[in-house]
C-alpha positions as CSV (number, residue, x, y, z in Angstrom):
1,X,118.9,103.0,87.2
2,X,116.0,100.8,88.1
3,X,113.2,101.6,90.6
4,X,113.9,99.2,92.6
5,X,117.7,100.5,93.2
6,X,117.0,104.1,93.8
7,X,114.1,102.9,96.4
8,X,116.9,101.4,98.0
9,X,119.3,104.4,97.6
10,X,116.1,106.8,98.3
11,X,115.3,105.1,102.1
12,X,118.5,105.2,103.1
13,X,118.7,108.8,103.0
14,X,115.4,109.5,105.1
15,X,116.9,106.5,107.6
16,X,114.4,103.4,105.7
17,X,111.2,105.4,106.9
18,X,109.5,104.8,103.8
19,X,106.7,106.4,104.8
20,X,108.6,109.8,105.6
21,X,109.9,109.0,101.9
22,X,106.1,108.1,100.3
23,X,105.5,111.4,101.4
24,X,108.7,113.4,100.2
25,X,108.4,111.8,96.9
26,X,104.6,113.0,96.5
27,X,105.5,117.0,97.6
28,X,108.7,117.1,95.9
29,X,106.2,115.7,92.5
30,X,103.6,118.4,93.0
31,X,106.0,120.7,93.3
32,X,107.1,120.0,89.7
33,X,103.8,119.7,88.6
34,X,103.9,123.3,89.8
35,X,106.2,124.3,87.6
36,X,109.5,123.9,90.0
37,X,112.3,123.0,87.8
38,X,113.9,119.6,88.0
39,X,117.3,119.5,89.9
40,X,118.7,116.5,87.8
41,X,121.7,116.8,85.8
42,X,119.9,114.5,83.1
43,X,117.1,115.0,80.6
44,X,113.9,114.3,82.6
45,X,111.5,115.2,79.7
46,X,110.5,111.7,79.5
47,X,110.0,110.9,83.2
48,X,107.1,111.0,85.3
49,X,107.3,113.2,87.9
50,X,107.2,111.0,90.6
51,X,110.4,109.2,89.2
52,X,112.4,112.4,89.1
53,X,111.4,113.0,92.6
54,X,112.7,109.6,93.7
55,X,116.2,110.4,91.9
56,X,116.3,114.0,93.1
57,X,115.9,112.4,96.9
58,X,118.4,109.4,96.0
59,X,121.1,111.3,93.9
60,X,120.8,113.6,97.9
61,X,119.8,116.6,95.6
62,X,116.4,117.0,97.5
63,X,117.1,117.0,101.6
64,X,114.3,115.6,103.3
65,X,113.9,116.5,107.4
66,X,110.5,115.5,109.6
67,X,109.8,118.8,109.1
68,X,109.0,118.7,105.6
């Protein structure tokens, strides 16, 4: 799926505050960076992280609250 699309599928999930979802995206990335496994049912060798991020949050794998 292209960027664009799971952008799209991405803000609606944090209610189209995109910076809420800038923000997710960059945690959820360091915390792969960190070692923290992907989530993704696919082979995310050749991603960068920020991009499995974006799915993770998209695909509703990754729940993101105000909180985080």
């Amino acid at each position: 799926m292209r960027t664009e699309q799971l952008t799209a599928i991405a803000l609606e999930k944090v209610d189209f505050d995109k910076y809420l979802l800038a923000n997710a995206v960059g945690k959820r990335a360091a915390e792969i960076t960190n070692g923290a496994p992907s989530v993704l049912d696919i082979d995310t060798s050749e991603m960068k992280y920020a991009d499995i991020a974006l799915q993770e949050i998209a695909e509703g794998k990754i729940l993101v609250s105000l909180e985080d």
